[in-house]
N, CA, C and O atoms as a GROMACS GRO file, in nm:
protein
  280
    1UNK      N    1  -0.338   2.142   0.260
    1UNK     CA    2  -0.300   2.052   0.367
    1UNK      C    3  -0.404   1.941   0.377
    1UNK      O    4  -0.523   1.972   0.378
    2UNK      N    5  -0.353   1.764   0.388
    2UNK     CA    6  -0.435   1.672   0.411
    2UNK      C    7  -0.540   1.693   0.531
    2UNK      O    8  -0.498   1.694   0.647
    3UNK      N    9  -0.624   1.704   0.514
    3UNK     CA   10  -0.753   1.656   0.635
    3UNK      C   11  -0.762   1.562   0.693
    3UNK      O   12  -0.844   1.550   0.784
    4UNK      N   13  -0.652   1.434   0.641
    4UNK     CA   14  -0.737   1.291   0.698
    4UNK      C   15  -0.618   1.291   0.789
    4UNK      O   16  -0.563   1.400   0.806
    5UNK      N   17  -0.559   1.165   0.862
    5UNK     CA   18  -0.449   1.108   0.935
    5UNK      C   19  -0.430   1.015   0.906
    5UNK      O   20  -0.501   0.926   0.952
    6UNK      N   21  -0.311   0.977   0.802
    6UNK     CA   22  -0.255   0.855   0.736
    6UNK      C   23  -0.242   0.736   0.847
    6UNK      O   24  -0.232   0.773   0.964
    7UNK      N   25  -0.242   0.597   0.819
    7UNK     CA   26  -0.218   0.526   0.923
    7UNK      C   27  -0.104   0.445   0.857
    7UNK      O   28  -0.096   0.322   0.855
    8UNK      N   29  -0.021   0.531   0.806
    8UNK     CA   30   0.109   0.501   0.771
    8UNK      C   31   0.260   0.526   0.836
    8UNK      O   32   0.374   0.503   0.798
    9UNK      N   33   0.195   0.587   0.960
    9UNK     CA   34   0.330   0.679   1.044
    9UNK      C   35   0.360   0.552   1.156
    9UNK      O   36   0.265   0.492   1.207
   10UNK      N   37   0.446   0.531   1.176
   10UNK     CA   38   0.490   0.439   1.283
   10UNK      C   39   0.614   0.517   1.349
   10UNK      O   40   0.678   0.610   1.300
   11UNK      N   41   0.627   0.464   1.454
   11UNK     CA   42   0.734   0.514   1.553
   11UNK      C   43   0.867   0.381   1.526
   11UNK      O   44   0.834   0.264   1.504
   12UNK      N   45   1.011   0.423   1.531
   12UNK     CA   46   1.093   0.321   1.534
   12UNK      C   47   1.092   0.187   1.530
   12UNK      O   48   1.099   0.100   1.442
   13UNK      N   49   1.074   0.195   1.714
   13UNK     CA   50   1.027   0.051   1.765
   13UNK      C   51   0.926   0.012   1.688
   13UNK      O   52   0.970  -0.077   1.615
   14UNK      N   53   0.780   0.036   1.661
   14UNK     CA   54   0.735   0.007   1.542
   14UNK      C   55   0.733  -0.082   1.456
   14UNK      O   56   0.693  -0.199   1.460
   15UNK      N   57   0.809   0.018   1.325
   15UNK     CA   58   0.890  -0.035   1.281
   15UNK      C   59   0.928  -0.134   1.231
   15UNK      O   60   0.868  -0.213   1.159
   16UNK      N   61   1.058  -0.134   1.277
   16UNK     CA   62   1.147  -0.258   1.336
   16UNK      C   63   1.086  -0.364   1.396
   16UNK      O   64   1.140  -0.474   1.386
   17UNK      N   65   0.947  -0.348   1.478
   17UNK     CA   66   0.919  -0.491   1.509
   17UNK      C   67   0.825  -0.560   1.373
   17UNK      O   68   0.815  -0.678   1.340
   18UNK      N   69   0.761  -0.435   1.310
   18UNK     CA   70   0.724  -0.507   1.204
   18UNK      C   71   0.806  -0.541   1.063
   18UNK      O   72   0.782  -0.584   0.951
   19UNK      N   73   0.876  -0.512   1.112
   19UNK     CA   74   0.993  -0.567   0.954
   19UNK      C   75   1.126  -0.601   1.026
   19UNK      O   76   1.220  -0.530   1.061
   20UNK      N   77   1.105  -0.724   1.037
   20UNK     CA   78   1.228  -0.808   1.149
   20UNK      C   79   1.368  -0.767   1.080
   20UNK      O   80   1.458  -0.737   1.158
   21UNK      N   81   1.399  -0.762   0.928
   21UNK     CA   82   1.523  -0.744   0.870
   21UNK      C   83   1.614  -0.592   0.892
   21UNK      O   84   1.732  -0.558   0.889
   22UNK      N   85   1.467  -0.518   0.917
   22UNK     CA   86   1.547  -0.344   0.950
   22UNK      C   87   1.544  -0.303   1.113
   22UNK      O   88   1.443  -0.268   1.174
   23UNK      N   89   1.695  -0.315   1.178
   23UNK     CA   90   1.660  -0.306   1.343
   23UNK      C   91   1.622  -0.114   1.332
   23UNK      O   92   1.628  -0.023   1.249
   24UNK      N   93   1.582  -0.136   1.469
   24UNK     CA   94   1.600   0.018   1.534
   24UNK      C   95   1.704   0.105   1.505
   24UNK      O   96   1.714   0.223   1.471
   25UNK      N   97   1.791  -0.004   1.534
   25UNK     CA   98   1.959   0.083   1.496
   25UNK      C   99   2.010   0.140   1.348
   25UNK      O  100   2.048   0.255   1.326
   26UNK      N  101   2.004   0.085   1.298
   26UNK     CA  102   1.973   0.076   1.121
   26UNK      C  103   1.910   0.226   1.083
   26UNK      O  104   1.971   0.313   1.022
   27UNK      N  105   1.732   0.239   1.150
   27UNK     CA  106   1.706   0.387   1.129
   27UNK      C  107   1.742   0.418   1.200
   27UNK      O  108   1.846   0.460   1.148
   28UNK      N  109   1.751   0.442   1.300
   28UNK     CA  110   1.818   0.571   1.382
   28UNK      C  111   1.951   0.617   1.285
   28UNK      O  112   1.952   0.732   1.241
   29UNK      N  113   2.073   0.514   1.250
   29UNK     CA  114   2.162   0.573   1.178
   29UNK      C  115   2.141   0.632   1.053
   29UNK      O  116   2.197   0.729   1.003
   30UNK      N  117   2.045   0.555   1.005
   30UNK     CA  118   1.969   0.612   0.844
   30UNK      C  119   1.904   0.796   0.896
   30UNK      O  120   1.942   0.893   0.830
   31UNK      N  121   1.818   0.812   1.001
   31UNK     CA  122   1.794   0.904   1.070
   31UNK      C  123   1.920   1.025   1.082
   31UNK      O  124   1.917   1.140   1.037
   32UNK      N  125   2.013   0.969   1.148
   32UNK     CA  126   2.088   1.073   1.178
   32UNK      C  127   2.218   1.103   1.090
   32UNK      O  128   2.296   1.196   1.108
   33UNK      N  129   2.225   0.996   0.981
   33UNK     CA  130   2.330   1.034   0.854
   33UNK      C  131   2.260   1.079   0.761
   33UNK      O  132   2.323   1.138   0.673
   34UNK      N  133   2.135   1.070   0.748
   34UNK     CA  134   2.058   1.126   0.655
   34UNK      C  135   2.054   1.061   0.554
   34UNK      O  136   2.002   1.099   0.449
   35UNK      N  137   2.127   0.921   0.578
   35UNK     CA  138   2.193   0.823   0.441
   35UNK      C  139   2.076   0.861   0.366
   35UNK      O  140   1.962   0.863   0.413
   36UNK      N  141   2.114   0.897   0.219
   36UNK     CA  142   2.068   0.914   0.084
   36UNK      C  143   1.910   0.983   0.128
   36UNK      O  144   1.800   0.931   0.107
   37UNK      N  145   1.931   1.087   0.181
   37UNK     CA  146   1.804   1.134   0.211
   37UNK      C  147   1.745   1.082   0.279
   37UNK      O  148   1.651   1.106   0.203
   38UNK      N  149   1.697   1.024   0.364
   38UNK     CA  150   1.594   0.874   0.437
   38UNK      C  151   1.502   1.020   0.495
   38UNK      O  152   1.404   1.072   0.442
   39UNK      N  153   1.583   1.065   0.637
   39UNK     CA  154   1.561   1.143   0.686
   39UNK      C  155   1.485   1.263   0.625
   39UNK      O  156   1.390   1.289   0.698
   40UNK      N  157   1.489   1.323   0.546
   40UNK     CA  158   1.440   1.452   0.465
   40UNK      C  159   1.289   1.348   0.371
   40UNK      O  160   1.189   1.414   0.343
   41UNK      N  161   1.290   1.177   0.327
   41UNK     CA  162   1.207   1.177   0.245
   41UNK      C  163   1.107   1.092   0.358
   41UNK      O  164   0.995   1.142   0.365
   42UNK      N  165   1.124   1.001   0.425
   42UNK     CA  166   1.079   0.918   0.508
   42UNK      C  167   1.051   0.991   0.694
   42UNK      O  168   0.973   0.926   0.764
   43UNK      N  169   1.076   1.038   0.716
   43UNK     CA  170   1.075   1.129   0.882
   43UNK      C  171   0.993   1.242   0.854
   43UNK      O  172   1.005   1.316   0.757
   44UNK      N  173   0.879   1.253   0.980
   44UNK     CA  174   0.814   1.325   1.032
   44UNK      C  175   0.830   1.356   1.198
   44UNK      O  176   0.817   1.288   1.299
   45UNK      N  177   0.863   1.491   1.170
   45UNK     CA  178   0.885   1.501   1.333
   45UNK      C  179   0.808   1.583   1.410
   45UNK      O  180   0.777   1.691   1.360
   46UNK      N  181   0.756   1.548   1.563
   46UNK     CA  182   0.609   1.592   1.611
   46UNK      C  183   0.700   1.635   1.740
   46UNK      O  184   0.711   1.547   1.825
   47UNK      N  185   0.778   1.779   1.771
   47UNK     CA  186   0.793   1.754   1.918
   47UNK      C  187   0.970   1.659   1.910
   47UNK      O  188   1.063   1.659   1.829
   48UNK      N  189   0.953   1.615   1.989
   48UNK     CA  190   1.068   1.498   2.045
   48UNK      C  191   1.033   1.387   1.955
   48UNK      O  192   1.129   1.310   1.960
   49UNK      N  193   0.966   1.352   1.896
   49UNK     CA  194   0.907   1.239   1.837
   49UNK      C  195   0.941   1.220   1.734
   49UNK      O  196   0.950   1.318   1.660
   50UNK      N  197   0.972   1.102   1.688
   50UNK     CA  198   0.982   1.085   1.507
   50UNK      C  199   0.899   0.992   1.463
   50UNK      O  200   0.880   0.888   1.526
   51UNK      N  201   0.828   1.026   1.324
   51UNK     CA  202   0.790   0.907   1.306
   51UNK      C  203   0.792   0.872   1.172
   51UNK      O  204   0.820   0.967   1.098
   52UNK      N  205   0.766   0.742   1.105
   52UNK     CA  206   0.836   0.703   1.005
   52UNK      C  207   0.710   0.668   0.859
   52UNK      O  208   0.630   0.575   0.854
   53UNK      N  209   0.719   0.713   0.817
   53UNK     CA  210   0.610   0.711   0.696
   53UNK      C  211   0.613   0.575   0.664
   53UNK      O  212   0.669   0.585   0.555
   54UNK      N  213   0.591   0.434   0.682
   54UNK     CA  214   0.628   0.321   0.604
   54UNK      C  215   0.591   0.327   0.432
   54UNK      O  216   0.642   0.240   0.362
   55UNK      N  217   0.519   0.412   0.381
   55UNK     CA  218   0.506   0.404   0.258
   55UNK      C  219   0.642   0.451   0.164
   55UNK      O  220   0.694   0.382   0.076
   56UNK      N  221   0.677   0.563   0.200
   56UNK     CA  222   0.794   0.648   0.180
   56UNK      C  223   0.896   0.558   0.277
   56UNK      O  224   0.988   0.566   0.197
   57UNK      N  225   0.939   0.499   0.358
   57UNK     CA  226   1.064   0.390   0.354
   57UNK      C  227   1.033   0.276   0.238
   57UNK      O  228   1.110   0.273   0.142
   58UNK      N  229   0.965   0.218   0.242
   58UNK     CA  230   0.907   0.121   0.144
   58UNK      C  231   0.976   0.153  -0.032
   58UNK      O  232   1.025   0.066  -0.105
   59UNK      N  233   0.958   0.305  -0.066
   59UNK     CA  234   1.004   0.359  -0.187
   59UNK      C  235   1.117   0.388  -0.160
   59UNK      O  236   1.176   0.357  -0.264
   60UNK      N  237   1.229   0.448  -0.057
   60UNK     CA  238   1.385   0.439  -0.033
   60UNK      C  239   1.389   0.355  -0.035
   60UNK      O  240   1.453   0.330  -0.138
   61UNK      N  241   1.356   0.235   0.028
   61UNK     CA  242   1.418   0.089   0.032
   61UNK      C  243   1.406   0.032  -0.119
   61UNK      O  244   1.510  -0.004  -0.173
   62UNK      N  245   1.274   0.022  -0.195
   62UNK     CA  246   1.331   0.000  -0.374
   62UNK      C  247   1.389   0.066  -0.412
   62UNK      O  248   1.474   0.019  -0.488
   63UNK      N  249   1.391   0.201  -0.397
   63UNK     CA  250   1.481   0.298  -0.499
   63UNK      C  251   1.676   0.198  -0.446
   63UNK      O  252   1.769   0.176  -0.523
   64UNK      N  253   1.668   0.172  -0.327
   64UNK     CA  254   1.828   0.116  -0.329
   64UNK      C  255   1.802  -0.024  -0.411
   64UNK      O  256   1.899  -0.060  -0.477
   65UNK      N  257   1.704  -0.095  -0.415
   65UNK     CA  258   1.729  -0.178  -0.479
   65UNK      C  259   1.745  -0.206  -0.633
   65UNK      O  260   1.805  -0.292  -0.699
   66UNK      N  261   1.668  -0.098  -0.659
   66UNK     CA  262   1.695  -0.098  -0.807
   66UNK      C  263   1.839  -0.005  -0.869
   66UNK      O  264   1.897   0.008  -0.977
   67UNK      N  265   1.846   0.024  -0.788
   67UNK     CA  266   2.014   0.156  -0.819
   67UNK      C  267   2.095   0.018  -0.814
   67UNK      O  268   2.213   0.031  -0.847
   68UNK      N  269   2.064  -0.080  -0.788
   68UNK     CA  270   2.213  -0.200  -0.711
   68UNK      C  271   2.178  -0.322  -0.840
   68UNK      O  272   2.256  -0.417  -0.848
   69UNK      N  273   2.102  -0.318  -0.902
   69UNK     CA  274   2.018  -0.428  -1.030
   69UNK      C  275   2.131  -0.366  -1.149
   69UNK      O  276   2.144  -0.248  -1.180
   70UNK      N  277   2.199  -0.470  -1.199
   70UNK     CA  278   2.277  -0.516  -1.332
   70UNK      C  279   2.203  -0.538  -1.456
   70UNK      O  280   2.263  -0.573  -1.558
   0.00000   0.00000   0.00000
């Protein structure tokens, strides 16, 4: 188990305010459809709380982009 505390975890709101193109709404549905895993590779949950690895969204978000490249 890591020892340190990544400063990679953000909460939703978060987020979304730092990456103007992905709203709140967007994960939450990515969250609760589980679209293409998001949920299982990107979500950590503390309690009531979720929070969002930006490194691991960062790698879902290329992995769709390169699955969609001709």
């Amino acid at each position: 188990m890591p020892t340190t505390i990544t400063n990679n975890l953000l909460s939703m709101d978060q987020l979304a305010e730092q990456s103007p193109a992905i709203t709140r709404r967007m994960l939450a549905h990515w969250l609760q459809s589980n679209m293409d895993g998001f949920r299982d590779k990107c979500a950590v949950k503390v309690g009531q709380r979720v929070l969002l690895d930006t490194a691991a969204v960062a790698v879902w978000l290329e992995g769709h982009r390169q699955g969609r490249k001709r």
